[in-house]
C-alpha positions as CSV (number, residue, x, y, z in Angstrom):
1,X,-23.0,19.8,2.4
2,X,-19.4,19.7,3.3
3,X,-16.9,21.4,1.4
4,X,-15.2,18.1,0.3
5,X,-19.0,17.3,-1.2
6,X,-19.6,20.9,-2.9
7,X,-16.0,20.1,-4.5
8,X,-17.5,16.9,-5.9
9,X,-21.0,18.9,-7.2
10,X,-18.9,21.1,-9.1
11,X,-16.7,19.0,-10.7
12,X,-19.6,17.1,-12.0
13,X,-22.0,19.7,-13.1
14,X,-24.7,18.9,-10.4
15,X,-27.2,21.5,-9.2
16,X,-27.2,20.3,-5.1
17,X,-30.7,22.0,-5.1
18,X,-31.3,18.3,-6.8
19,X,-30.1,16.0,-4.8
20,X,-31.6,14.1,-1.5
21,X,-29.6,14.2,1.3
22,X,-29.8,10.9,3.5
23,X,-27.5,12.1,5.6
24,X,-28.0,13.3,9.3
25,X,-30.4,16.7,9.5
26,X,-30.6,15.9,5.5
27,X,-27.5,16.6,4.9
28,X,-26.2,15.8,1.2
29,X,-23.1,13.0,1.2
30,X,-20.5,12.3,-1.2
31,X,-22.5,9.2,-1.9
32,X,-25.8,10.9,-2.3
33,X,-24.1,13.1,-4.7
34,X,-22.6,10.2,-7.0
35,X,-26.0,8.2,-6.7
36,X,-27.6,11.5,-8.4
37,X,-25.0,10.8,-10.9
38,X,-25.7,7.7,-11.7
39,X,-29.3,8.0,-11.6
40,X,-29.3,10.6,-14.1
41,X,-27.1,8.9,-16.6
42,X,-29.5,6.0,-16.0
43,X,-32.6,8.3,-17.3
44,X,-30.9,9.4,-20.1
45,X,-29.6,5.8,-21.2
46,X,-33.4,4.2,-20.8
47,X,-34.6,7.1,-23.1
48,X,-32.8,6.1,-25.8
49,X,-33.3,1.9,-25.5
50,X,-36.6,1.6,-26.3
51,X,-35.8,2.9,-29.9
52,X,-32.3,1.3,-29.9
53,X,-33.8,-2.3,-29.1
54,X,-36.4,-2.1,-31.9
55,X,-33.6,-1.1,-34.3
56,X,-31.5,-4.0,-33.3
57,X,-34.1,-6.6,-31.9
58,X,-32.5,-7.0,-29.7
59,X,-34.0,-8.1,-25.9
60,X,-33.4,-6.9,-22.6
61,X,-31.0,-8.2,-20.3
62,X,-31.5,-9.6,-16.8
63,X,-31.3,-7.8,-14.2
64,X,-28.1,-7.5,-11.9
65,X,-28.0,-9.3,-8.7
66,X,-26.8,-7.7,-5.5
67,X,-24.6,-9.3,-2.8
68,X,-24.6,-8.8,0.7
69,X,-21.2,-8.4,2.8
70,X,-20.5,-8.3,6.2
71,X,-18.3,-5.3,6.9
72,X,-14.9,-6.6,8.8
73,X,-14.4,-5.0,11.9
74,X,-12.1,-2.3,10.9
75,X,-14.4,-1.1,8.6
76,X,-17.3,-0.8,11.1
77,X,-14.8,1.2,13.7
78,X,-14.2,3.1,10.6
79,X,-17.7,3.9,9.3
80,X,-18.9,4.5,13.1
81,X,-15.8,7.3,13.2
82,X,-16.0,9.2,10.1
83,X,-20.5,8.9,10.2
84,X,-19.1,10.8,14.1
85,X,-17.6,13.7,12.6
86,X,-21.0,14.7,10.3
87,X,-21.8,16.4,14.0
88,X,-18.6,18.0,14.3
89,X,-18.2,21.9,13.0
90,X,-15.9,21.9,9.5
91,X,-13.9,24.4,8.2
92,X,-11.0,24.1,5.5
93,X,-7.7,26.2,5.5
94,X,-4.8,26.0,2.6
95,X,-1.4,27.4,2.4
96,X,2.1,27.1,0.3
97,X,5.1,27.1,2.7
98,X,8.5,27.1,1.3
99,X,10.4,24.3,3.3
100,X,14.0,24.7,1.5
101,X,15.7,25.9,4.4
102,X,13.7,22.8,6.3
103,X,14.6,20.7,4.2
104,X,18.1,21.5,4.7
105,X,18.0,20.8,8.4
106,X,16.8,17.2,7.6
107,X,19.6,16.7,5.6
108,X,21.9,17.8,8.0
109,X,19.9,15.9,11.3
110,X,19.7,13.2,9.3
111,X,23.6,12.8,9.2
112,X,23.8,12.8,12.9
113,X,21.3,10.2,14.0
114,X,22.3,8.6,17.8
115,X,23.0,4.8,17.3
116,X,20.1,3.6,19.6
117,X,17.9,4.6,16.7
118,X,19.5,2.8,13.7
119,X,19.8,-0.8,16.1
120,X,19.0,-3.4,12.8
121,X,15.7,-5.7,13.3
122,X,14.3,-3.5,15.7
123,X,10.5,-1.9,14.4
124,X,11.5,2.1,15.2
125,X,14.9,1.4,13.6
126,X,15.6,4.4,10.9
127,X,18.8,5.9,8.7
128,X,17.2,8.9,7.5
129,X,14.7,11.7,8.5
130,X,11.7,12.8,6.3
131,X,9.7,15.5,6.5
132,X,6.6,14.2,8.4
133,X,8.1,14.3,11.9
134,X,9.4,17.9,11.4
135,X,5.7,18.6,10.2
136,X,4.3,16.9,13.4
137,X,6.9,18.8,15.4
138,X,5.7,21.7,13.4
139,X,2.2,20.9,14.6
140,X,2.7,20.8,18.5
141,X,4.3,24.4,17.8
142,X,1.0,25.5,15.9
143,X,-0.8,23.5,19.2
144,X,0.9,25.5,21.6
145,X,0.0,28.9,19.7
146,X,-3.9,28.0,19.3
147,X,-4.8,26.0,22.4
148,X,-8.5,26.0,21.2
149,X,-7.3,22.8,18.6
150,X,-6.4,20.7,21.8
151,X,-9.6,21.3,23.6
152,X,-13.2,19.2,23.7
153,X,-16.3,20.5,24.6
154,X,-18.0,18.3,27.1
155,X,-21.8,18.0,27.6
156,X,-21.7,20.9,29.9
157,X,-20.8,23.3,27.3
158,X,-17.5,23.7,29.0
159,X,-14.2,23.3,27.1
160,X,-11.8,20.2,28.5
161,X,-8.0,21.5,27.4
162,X,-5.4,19.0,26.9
163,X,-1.8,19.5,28.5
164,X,-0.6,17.3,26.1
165,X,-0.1,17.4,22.6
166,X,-1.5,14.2,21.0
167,X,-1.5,13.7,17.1
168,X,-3.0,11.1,15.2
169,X,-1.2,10.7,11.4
170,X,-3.2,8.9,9.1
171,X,-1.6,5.5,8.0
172,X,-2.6,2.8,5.2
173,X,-2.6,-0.8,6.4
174,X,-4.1,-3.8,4.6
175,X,-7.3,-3.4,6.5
176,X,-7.6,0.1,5.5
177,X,-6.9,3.7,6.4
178,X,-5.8,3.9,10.3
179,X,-5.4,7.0,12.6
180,X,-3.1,6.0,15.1
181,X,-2.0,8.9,17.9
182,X,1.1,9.9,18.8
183,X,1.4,11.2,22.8
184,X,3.4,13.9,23.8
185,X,4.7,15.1,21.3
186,X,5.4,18.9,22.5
187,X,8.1,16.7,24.5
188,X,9.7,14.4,22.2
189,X,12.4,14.8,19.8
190,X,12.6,15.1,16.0
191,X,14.5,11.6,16.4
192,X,11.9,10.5,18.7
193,X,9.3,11.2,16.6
194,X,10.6,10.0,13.7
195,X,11.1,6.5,15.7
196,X,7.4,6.4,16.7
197,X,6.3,7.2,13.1
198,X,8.4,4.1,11.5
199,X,7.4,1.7,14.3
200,X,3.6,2.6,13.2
201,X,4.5,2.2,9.6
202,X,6.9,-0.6,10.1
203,X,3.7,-2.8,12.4
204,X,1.0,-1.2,9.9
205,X,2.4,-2.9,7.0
206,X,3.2,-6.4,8.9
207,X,0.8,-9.5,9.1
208,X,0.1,-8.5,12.5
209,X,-1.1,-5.0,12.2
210,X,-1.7,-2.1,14.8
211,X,-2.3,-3.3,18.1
212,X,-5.2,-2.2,20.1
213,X,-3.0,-0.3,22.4
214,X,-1.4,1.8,19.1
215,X,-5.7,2.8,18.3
216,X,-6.8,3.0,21.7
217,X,-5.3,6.3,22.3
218,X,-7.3,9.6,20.8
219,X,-5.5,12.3,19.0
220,X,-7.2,16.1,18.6
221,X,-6.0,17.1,15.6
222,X,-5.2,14.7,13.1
């Protein structure tokens, strides 16, 4: 099991040893672990209704129905993705940075933002700086240290290493959570990042959505 899914066992009291994993190689899925959950609340409901009906005479309801639903095609690209990355090697890392001084250099970039970024009606248009494109700046620096996050390993057990930076951010739309990549970014600008970032927000959130061209590129490291 995943770390996200041991997380899950523990904050529900469940013994992992008990559950069925139906996942690949059997391993054990959020879902599996919440079925277990509901299962056993199940059991322990049933042993009390036998006694609980002949107290109350009362009878026993119908049985639920279940519908069937065609998943829309975002969410198959989506299920197809994350089921992808049960084969791929996990680990999780956490640490507490102090960004005050960073902070203070948005402030201050923010106050000196070139015109042909603030044009009105146009989809990368911004006034102010947040933090996410001095984190994804922060990220092509941290790409450039540990080369081994911008390399794939091909089927001849040989390691394909990217030149160029490329990082997905994760993005809700009203079809569902999107990873759209952003290219180069070891040789944009804070500004230029920051432009990229609200034209994916800005399209994300419209009736038309993310184009295929703003999916079709793959980040490696999201």
């Amino acid at each position: 099991a995943t770390p996200a899914v041991r997380r899950v066992s523990r904050e529900h009291n469940v013994d992992l040893a008990e559950v069925r994993g139906t996942g690949r190689d059997g391993r054990i899925t959020k879902e599996d672990v919440l079925n277990h959950i509901e299962s056993s609340s199940s059991s322990a409901s049933s042993s009390d209704a036998p006694s609980s009906a002949r107290a109350s005479g009362a009878t026993a309801a119908a049985p639920g129905t279940t519908e069937t639903i065609d998943l829309t095609p975002v969410q198959r690209a989506m299920f197809k993705a994350m089921t992808a990355t049960l084969s791929t090697p996990h680990f999780a890392y956490s640490d507490e940075i102090d960004v005050t001084d960073l902070d203070k250099i948005r402030v201050l970039l923010s106050r000196s933002i070139p015109d042909r970024y603030t044009q009105p009606g146009d989809e990368a248009s911004f006034t102010k700086l947040t933090l996410l494109p001095l984190l994804v700046k922060a990220m092509s620096l941290a790409l450039h240290d540990h080369p081994m996050f911008r390399s794939t390993l091909n089927s001849d057990s040989k390691l394909m290493r990217r030149s160029s930076h490329d990082i997905s951010i994760a993005l809700t739309s009203k079809v569902g959570l999107l990873t759209p990549c952003i290219t180069g970014v070891q040789s944009q600008s804070i500004y230029d990042l920051s432009a990229a970032i609200t034209r994916l927000q800005t399209v994300a959130g419209s009736a038309k959505g993310l184009s295929h061209a703003d999916l079709k590129a793959t980040g490696t490291i999201t």
